[in-house]
C-alpha positions in Angstrom: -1.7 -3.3 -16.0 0.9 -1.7 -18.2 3.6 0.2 -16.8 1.9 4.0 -16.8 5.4 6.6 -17.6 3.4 9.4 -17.0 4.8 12.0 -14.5 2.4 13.8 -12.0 3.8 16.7 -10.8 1.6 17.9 -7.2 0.6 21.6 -8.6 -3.2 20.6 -7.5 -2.7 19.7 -4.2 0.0 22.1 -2.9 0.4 26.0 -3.1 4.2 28.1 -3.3 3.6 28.2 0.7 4.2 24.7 1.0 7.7 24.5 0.0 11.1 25.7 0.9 12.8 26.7 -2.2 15.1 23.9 -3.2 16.9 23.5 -6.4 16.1 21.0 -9.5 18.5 18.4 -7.9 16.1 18.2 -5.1 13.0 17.4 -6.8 12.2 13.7 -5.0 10.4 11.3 -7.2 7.9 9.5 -5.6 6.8 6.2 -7.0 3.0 5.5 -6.6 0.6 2.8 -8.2 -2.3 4.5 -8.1 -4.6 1.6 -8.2 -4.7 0.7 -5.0 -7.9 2.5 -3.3 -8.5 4.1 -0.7 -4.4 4.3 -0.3 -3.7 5.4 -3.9 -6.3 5.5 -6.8 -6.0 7.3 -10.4 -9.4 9.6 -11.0 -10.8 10.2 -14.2 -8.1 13.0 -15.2 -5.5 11.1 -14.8 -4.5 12.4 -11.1 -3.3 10.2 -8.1 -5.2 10.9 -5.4 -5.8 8.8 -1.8 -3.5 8.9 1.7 0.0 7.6 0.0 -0.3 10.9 -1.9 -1.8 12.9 1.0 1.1 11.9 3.1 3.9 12.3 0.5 3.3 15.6 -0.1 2.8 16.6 3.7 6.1 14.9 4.3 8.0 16.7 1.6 6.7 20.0 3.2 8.2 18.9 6.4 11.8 18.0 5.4 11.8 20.9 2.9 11.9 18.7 -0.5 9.7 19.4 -3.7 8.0 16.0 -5.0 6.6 14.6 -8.0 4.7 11.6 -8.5 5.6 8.9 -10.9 3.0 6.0 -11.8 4.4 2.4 -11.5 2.7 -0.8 -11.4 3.1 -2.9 -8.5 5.3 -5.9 -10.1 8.3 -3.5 -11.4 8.2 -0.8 -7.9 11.3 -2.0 -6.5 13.3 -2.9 -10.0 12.6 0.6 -11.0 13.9 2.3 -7.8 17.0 0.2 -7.8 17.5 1.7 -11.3 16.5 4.9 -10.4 13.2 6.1 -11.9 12.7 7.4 -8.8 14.1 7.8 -5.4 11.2 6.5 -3.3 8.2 4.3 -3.1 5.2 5.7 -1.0 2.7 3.2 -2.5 1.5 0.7 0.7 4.5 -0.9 1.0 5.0 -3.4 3.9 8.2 -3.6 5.5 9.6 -7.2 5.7 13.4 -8.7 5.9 12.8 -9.8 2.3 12.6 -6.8 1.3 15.1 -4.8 3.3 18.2 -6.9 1.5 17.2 -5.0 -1.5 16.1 -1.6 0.0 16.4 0.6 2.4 12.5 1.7 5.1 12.1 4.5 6.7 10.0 3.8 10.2 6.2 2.5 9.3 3.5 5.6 8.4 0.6 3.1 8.9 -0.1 -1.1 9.8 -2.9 -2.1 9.2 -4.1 -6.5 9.4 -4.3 -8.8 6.1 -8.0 -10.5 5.9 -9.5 -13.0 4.3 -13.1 -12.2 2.5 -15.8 -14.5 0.3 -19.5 -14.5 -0.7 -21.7 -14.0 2.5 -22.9 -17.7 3.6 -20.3 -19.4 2.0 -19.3 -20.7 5.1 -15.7 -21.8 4.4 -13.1 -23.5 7.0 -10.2 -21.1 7.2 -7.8 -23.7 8.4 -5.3 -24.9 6.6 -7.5 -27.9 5.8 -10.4 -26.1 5.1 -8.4 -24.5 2.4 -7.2 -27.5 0.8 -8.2 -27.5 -3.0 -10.2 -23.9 -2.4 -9.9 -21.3 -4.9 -7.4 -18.2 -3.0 -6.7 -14.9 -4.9 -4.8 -12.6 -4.2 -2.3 -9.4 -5.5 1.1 -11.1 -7.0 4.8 -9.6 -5.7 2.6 -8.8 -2.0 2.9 -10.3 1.6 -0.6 -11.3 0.8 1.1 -13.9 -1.8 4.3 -14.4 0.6 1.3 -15.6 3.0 -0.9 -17.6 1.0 1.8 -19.5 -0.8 3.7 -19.8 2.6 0.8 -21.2 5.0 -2.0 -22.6 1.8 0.4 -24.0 -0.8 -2.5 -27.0 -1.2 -4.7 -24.3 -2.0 -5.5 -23.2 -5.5 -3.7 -20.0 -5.8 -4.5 -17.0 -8.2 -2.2 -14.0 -8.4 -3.3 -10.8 -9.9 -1.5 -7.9 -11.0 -4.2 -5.3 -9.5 -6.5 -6.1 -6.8 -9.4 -5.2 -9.0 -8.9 -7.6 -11.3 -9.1 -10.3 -8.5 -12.2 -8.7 -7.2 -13.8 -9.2 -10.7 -13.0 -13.3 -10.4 -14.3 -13.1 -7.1 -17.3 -11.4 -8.3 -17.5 -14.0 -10.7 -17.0 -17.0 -8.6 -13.4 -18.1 -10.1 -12.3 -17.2 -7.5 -13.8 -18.7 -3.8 -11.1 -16.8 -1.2 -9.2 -13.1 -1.8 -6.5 -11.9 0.6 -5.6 -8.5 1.0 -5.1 -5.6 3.6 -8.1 -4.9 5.5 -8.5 -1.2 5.0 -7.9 -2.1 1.3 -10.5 -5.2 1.4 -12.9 -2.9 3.3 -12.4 0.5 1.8 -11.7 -0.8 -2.0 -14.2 -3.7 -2.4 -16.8 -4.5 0.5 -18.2 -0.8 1.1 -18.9 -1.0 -2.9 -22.1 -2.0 -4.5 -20.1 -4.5 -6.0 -18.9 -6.1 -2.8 -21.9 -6.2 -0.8 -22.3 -10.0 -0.9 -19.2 -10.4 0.5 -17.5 -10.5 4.5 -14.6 -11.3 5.9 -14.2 -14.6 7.1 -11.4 -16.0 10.1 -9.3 -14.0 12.1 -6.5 -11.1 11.3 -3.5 -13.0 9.7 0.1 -12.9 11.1 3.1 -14.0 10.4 5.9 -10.9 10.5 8.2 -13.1 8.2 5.6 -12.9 5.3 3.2 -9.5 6.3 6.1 -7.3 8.0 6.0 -4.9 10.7 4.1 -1.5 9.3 4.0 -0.1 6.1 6.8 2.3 5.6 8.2 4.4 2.6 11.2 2.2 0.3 14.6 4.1 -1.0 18.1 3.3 -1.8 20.5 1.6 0.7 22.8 4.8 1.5 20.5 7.7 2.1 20.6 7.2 6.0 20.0 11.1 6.0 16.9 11.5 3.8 15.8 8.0 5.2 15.9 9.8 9.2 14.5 12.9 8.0 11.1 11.0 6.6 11.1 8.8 9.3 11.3 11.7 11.7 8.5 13.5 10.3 6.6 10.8 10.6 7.0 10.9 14.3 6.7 14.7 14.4 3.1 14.7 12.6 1.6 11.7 15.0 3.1 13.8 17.6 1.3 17.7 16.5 -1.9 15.9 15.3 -1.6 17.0 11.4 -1.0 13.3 10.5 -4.5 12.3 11.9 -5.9 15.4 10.2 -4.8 13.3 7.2 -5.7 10.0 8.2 -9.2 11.5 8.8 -10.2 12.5 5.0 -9.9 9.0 4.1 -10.5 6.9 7.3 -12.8 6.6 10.0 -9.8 4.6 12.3 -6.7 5.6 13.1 -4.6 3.2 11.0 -1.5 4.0 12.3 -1.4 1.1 14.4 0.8 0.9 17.9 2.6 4.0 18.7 6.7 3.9 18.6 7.9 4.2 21.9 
């Protein structure tokens, strides 16, 4: 997918109400890829929409912060924050010790397992040896890939830039295995007309080296103060309700995962 430079500015989806008045220096831009259903999608105008977005803008309201929305692909999300396109990535990031020597997380906003799917009666061994040789897809620069090139290196591995465009080799039988976030799996592909001859095959996959410990929202090492602010509200919406209220137009589960103590 090429590299979208398009900036979305949030005039749809938020009224004057919603934000403090705040000066042109504290406009946040907020990285998105918006091909990432249900979490981020792009409709047929050209607008993000899905929870990432939902739960960007309700945070800005919270710490007082106008945002807009910049479109990235998923390969250059953390180059272009370290150069400073933007100033953070809400975009279904998982947080992993890979990752946090580059950038800084706020606390997770949602964690949610990685599956496994393929065609319905396919009946494939999800053991290490049962993937020997077998055909695995998956989303390139993800813990899916840290995973599958971790745990099935004597697998055939595929590594797309979008999702979709694995689901179309799956479709199309070059490829036999995909690897993704559930909700993503589920919500994206299987619920679809197009996915209806598929499942999910073996248990949830761990491995908190590779698949992290939440999702959470990326920025630049040195904003401790914005960093605590987001990761507070976080906290504060689980804690009134108005972050289920959120989860809710999208998902049928609570995805937040374990509560924080």
């Amino acid at each position: 997918m090429k590299k979208i430079n398009l900036v979305l500015v949030a005039i749809s989806v938020m009224t004057a109400s919603f934000i403090l008045p705040v000066k042109a220096a504290d406009v946040l831009r907020v990285a998105t890829e918006g091909a990432y259903p249900p979490f981020n999608w792009t409709d047929e105008n050209g607008n993000i929409k899905g929870f990432d977005t939902d739960i960007t803008f309700a945070l800005c309201e919270r710490i007082g912060r106008e945002c807009v929305l910049v479109a990235q692909d998923w390969d250059g999300m953390i180059p272009g924050l370290l150069a400073k396109k933007y100033d953070l990535i809400i975009a279904s990031m998982s947080i992993t010790a890979d990752r946090k020597k580059k950038v800084d997380f706020t606390g997770k906003y949602y964690q949610t397992p990685t599956k496994m799917i393929a065609r319905k009666g396919a009946n494939i061994d999800v053991s290490v040896a049962g993937l020997a040789g077998v055909s695995i897809g998956t989303q390139r620069a993800t813990t899916q890939a840290c995973y599958v090139e971790k745990f099935h290196s004597n697998a055939d591995i595929k590594l797309y830039a979008v999702e979709s465009d694995g689901y179309n080799d799956l479709l199309n039988g070059r490829v036999d295995v995909y690897v993704a976030d559930s909700i993503q799996l589920q919500e994206g592909f299987l619920r679809t007309k197009a996915g209806q001859d598929f499942e999910f095959i073996g248990p949830d996959l761990n491995d908190v080296a590779c698949l992290g410990e939440g999702t959470g929202i990326a920025l630049r090492k040195g904003n401790e103060e914005l960093r605590d602010a987001l990761s507070q509200a976080i906290l504060d919406m689980r804690a009134d309700g108005s972050y289920m209220e959120i989860n809710n137009r999208t998902f049928s589960m609570d995805i937040y995962g374990p509560e924080i103590k």
